[in-house]
MIMAR-563945 format. One record per residue: residue in three letters; x, y, z of N, C-alpha, C in turn. Coordinates in steps of 0.1 Angstrom, whole numbers, plus 5000, padded with zeros to 4 digits. Example, Ala and Ser with C-alpha at 12.3 -4.5 7.8 and 13.67 -1.06 7.14 Angstrom:
2
ALA513249435078512349555078513249675078
SER512849785071513749895071512950005079
***
This chain:
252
UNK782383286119781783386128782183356142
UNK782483446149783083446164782583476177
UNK781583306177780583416190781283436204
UNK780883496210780783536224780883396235
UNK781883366242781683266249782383266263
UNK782183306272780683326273779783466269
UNK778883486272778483646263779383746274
UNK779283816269779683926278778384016282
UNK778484156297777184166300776184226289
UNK777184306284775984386272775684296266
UNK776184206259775384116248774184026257
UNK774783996271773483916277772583966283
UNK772684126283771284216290770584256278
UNK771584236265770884306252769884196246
UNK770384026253769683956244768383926251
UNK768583926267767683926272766284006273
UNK766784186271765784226268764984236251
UNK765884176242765284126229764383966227
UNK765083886238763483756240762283836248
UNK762183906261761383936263760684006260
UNK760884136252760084226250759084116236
UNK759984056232759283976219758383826224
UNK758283816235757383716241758283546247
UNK759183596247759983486249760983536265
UNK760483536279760683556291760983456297
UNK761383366293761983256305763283216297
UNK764183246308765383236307766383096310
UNK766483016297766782906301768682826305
UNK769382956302770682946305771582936289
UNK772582946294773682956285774482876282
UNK775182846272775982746266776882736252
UNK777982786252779282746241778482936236
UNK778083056239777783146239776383156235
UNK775583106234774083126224773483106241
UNK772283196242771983216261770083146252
UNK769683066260768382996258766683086265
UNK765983056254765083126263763883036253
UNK762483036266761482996262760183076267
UNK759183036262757783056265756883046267
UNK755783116277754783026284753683006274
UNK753583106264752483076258752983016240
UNK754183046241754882956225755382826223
UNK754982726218756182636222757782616211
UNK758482566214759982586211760582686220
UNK761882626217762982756220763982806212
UNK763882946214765083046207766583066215
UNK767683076203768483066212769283206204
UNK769783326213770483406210771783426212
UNK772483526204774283526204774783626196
UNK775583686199776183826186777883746187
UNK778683846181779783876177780383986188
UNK779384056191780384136199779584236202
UNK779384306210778384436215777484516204
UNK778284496194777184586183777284486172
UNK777184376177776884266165777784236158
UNK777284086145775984116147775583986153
UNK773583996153773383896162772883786157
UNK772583656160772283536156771283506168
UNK770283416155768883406163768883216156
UNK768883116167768382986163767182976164
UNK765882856162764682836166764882646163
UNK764382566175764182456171762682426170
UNK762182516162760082456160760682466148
UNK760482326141760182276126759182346120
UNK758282376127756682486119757282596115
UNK757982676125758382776126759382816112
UNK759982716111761582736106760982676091
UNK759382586086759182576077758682696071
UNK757782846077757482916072758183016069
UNK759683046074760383146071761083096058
UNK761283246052762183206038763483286037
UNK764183366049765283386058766183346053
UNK767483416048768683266043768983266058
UNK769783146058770283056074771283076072
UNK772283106084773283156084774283006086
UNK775283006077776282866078777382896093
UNK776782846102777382836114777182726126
UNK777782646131777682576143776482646153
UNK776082526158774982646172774182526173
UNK773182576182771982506186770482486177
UNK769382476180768482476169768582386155
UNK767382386152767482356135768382456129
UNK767882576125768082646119768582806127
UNK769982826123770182986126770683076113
UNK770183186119769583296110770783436116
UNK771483506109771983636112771483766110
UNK771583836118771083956116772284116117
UNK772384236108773384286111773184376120
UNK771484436126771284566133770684506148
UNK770484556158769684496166768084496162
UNK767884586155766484626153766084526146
UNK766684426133766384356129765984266136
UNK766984226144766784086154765084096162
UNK765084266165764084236172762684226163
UNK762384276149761784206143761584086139
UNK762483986138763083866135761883806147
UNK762683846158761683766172760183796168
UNK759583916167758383926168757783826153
UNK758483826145757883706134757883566141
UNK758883546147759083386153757883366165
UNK757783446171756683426183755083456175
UNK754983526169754183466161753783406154
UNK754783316148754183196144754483066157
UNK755583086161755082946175754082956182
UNK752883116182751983056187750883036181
UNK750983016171749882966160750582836156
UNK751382746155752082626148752182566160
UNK752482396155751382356147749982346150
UNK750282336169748682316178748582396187
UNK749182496187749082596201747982626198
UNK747082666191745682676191744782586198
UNK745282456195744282376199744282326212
UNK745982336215745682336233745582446238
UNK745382536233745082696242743282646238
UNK742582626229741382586227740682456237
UNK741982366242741582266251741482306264
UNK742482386268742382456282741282546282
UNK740682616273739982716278738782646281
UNK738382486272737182466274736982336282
UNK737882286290738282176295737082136305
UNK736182236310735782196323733982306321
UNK734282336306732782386302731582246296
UNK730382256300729282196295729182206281
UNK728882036277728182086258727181966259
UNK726481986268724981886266723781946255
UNK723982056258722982166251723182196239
UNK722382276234723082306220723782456222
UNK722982506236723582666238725182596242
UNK724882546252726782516257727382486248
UNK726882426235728082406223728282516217
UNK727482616215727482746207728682776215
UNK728182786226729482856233730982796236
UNK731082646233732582646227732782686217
UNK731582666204732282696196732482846192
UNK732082926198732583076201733983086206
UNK734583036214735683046220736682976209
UNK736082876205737282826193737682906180
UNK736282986177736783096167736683186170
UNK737183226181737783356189739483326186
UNK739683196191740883156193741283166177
UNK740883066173740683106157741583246145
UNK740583286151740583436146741983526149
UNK742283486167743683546175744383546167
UNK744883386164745983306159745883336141
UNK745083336136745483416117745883546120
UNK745483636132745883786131747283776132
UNK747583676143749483646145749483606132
UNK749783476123750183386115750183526103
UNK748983586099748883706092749383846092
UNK750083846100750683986110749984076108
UNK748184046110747384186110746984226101
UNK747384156088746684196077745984126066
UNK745084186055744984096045745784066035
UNK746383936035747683976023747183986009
UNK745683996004745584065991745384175986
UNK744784266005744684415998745584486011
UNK746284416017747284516028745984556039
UNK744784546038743984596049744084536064
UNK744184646069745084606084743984646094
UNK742684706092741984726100741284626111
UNK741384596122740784466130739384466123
UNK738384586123736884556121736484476110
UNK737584536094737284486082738084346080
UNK738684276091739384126085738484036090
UNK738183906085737083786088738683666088
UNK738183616099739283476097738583376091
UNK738783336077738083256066738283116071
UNK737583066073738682886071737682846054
UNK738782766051739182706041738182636040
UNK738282486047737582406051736482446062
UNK735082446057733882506065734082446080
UNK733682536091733882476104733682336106
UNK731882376100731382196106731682086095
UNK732282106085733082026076733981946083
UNK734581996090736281976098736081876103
UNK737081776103736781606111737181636127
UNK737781756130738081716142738481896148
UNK738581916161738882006169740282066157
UNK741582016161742382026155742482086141
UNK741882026133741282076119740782236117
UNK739782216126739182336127740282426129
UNK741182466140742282516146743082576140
UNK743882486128744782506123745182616114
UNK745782716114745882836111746182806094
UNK746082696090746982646076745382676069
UNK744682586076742882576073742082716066
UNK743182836074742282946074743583076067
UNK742483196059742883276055742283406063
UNK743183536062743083646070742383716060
UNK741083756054740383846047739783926047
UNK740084046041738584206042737484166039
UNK736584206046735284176048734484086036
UNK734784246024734384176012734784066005
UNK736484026001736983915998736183766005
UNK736183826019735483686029734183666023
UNK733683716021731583716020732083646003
UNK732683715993733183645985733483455979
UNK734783445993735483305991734083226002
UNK733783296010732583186017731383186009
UNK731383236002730283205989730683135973
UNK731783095979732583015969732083125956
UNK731983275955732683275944733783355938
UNK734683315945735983335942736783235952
UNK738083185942738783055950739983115948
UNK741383025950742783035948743282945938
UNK744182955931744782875926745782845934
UNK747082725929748382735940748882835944
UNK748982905931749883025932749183135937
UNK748383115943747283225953746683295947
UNK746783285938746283415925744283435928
UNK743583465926742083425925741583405914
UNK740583315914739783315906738683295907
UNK738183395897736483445901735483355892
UNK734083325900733083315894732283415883
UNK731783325868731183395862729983495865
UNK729283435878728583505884728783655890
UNK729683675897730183805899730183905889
UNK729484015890729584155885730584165880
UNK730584285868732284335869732784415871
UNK731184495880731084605891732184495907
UNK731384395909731684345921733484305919
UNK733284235908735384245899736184325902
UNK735784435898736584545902736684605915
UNK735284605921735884635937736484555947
UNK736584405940737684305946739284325947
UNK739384475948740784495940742184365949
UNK742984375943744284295956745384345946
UNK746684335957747784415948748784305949
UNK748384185955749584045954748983925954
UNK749283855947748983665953749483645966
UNK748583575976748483545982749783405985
UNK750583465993751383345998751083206008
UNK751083105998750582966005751582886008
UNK750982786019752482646022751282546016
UNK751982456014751782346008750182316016
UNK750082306029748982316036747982356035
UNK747982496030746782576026746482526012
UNK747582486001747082445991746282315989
UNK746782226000746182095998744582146003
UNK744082236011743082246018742382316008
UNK743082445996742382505989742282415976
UNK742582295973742182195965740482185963
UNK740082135978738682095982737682195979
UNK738482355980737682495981737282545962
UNK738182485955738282525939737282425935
UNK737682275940736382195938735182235936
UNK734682275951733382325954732782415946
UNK733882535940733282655940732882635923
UNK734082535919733782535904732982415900
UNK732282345910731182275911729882395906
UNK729782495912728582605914728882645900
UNK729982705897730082845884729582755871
***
């Protein structure tokens, strides 16, 4: 493949307005054709490049998080980054970006320093001033599974903000540490009901995300649990839903 070196203007006004519009506005310069860009609120950088005005285009990322969640084939080419990825439309690319920015700012700790900044210089002598970090943390929480989730529940497609609960895995005050709590791996994006469900341990995951229900449950309540997929896990959420099958099949 034959990139651009240096870009020419359409490819570098086209790449530029495809990092920013996708959250990636700082422009870190160019090099052997691939033009750099980073972010104030993502960490990593993406690095863009085509073939030629109408493509196609090539998208690098060097966040290891990032590049562990995608399942993208990688395109066999020299470049920058860990990992580059081709694309043949622009429109693709510009999806492409909006998946990547959403997960750099959920992976691995942008939660937790966006959760350190916000509470850096707030009181927790009280028990109110703790309530109220810990409101801000699952606020933050909550942001970051709607990114990592793109908005929806992945067992029943419900995309409504009112009816999703951001589950964590591991119970808040369980969690050994800030971090823990944070981690988007900890937590699942669920419809109301599913949530009231898995926080009542009765229904858990297996690896393969599948559920499994408690004898307890109705087969009224069964069936209105409907889901149309298993649930896609990394290794992270399985190790955490280890502890959650434990518990629940402690109870049943």
């Amino acid at each position: 493949m034959d990139i651009e070196a240096p870009q020419s203007f359409i490819v570098r006004e086209e790449c530029q307005k495809a990092a920013s519009q996708n959250g990636f506005r700082r422009v870190l310069g160019e090099e052997a054709g691939w033009r750099a860009f980073a972010s104030t609120t993502a960490h990593g950088t993406i690095y863009l490049a085509a073939e030629g005005s109408k493509g196609p285009w090539f998208l690098a990322t060097d966040h290891a998080g990032v590049v562990a969640e995608l399942d993208w084939p990688s395109a066999s080419m020299p470049g920058p980054g860990t990992r580059r990825y081709s694309f043949d439309a622009l429109g693709e690319l510009y999806a492409a970006l909006n998946r990547v920015y959403a997960l750099a700012i959920s992976l691995p700790e942008a939660p937790l320093r966006e959760f350190e900044r916000r509470v850096a210089d707030l009181p927790r002598a009280t028990e109110v001033e703790r309530l109220v970090v810990q409101r801000i943390g699952q606020e933050i929480f909550r942001d970051r599974l709607m990114d990592y989730w793109q908005g929806r529940c992945p067992l029943t497609e419900i995309s409504d903000p009112a009816l999703l609960r951001a589950s964590h895995i591991i119970p808040w005050a369980d969690c050994e540490s800030d971090a823990e709590r944070l981690d988007v791996h900890n937590g699942l994006l669920l419809s109301a009901l599913w949530d009231a469900a898995f926080d009542r341990a009765l229904v858990t995951f297996s690896d393969a995300g599948e559920p499994e229900f408690s004898s307890a449950l109705s087969d009224q309540a069964r069936a209105e649990l409907r889901w149309s997929a298993p649930i896609s896990l990394t290794d992270e959420h399985r190790r955490r839903l280890r502890s959650h099958r434990e518990r629940a099949r402690s109870q049943w």
